[in-house]
VOGU-3710 file (C-alpha; in Angstrom, 3 decimals, decimal comma):
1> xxxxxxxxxx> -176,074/-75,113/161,821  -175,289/-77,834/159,653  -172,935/-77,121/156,530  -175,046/-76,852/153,102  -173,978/-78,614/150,405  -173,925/-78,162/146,876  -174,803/-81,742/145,128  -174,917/-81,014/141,499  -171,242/-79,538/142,163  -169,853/-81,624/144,149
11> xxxxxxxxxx> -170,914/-84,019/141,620  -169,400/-82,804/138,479  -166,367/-82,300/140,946  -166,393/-86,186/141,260  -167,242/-86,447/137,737  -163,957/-84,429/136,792  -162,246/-86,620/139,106  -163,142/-89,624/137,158  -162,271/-88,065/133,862  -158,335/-87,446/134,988
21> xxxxxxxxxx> -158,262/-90,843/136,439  -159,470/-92,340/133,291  -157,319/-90,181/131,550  -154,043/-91,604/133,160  -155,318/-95,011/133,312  -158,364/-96,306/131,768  -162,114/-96,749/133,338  -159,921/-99,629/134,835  -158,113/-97,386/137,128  -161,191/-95,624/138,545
31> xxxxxxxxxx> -161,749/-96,906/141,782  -164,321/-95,431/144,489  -161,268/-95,258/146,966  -159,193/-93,158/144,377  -162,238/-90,824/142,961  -162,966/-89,554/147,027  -159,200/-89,100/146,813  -158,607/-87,061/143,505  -162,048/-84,431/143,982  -160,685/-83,877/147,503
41> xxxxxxxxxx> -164,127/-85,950/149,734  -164,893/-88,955/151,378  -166,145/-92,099/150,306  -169,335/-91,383/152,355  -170,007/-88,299/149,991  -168,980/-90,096/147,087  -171,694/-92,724/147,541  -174,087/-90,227/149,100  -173,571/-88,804/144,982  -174,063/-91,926/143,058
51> xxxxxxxxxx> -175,114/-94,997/144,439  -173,072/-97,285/142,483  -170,148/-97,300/140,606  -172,095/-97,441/137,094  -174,048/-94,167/137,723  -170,765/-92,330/138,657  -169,342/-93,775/135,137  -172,846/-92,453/133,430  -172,162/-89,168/135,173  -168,962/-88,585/134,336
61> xxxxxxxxxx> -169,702/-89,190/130,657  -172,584/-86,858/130,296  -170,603/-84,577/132,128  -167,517/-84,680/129,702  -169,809/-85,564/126,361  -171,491/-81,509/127,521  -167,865/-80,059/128,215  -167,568/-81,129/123,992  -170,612/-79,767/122,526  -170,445/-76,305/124,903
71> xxxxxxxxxx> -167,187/-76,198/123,087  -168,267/-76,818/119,789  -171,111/-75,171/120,182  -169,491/-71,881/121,504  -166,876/-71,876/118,173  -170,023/-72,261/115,995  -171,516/-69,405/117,951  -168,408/-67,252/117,597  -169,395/-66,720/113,525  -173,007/-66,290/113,222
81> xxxxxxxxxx> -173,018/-65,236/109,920  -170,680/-68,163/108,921  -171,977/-70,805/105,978  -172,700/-73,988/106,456  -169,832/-75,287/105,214  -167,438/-73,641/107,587  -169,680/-74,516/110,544  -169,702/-78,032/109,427  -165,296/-77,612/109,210  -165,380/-75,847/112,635
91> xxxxxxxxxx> -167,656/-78,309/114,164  -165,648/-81,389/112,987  -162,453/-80,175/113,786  -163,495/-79,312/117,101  -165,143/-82,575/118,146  -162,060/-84,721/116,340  -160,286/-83,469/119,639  -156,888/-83,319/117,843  -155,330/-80,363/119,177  -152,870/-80,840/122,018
101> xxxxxxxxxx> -154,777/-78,895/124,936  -157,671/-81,714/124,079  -155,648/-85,078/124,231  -156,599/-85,408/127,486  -160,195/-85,166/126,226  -159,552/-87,186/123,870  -158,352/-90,347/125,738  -161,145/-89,926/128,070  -163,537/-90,014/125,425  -162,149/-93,386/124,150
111> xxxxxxxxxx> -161,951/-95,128/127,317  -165,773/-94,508/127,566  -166,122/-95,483/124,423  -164,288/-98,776/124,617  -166,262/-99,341/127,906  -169,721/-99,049/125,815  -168,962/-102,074/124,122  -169,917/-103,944/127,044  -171,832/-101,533/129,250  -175,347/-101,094/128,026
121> xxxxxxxxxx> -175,850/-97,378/130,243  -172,680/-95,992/128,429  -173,737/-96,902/124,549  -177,435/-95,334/125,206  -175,628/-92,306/126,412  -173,192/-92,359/123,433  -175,759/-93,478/121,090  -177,832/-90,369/122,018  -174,326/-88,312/121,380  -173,883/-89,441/118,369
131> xxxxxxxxxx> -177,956/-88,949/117,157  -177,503/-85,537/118,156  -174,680/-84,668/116,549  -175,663/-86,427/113,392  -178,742/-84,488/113,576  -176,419/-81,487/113,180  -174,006/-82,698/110,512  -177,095/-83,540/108,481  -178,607/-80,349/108,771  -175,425/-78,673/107,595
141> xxxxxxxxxx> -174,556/-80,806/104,820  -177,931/-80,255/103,520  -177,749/-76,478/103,710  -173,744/-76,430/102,019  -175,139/-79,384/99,325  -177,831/-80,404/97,525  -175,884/-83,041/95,628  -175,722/-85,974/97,981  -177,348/-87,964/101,102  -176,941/-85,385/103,914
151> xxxxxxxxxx> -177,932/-88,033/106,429  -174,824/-90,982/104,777  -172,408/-87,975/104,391  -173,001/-87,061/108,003  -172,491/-90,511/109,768  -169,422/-90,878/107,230  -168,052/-87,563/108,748  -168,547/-88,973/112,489  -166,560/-91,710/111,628  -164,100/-90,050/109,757
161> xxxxxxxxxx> -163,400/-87,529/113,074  -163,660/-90,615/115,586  -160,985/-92,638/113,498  -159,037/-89,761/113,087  -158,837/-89,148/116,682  -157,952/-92,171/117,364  -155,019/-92,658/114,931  -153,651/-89,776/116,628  -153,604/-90,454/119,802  -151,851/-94,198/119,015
171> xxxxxxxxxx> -149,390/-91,402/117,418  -150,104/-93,573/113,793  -150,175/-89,861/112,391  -149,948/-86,683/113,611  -152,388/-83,869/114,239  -151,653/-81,795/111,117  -152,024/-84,990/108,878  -155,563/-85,537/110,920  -156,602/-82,254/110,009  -155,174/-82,581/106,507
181> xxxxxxxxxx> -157,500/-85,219/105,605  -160,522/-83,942/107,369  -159,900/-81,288/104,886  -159,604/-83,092/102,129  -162,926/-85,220/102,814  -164,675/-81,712/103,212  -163,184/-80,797/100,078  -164,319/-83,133/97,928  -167,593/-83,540/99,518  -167,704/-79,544/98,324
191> xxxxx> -166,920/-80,652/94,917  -163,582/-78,337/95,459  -160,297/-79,219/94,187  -157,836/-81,432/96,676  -155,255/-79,483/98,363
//
């Protein structure tokens, strides 16, 4: 009886193979050859998965892009009765990726990003992200206050986390500084004192 085999997990098995590749070297260092190797399978079932090197790259960022908002998504779940304003905190701090036990994460998410600039598949994927999470952000800024564009304030705060990620993984500052002046943006966007 031939073996049955489970596609969808074997590929987000090669999908999490790409991710720790491109973790320790860049979308430059994911090769077919060293994917197969790393999620434990052949070539053959490799390409059986994605038919070309592009859709395993598209894969692999979906599949990491839903590993972030499950996360987020679970801490905003984990305080329904929260306000607005500390969802919006808990939701930005969570997909800044600054703590240590998401650096990984975090360089991943880069290297796809950096890749975007020049692959057209990647930026539609990120550009839906991005529209989705802005979505969000607006939604809360609105609820926590009336006083400004929810829609400019929300794009500003997407920037703000993606910048601040990066700075700290170029170790320009450190994590606590990152969340420091997260804090402070949220702060005066409340129309709260500084500090």
């Amino acid at each position: 009886m031939p073996k049955l085999v489970d596609h969808e997990s074997r590929r987000r098995r090669i999908a999490d193979a790409v991710c720790r590749l491109a973790e320790e070297s860049g979308l430059e260092g994911v090769t077919l050859r060293d994917v197969a190797a790393r999620a434990e399978v052949s070539m053959g079932a490799v390409q059986r998965c994605f038919r070309t090197k592009d859709e395993m790259l598209t894969f692999a960022l979906r599949h990491i892009g839903e590993r972030i908002s499950a996360r987020v998504s679970a801490r905003l779940v984990q305080s329904p009765a929260q306000s607005a304003r500390t969802a919006l905190g808990h939701a930005t701090s969570e997909l800044s990726l600054l703590r240590e036990e998401h650096r990984a994460e975090a360089r991943v998410w880069l290297a796809f990003l950096a890749q975007a600039a020049v692959s057209r598949p990647l930026a539609e994927i990120l550009r839906a992200n991005y529209t989705g999470l802005q979505e969000v952000f607006t939604q809360l800024v609105a609820e926590a206050t009336p006083d400004c564009d929810p829609a400019l304030e929300a794009r500003t705060l997407l920037a703000l986390v993606d910048g601040l990620t990066t700075h700290v993984l170029i170790d320009h500052i450190s994590p606590a500084a990152a969340l420091d002046v997260l804090d402070h943006h949220l702060r005066r966007l409340w129309g709260e004192p500084a500090g």
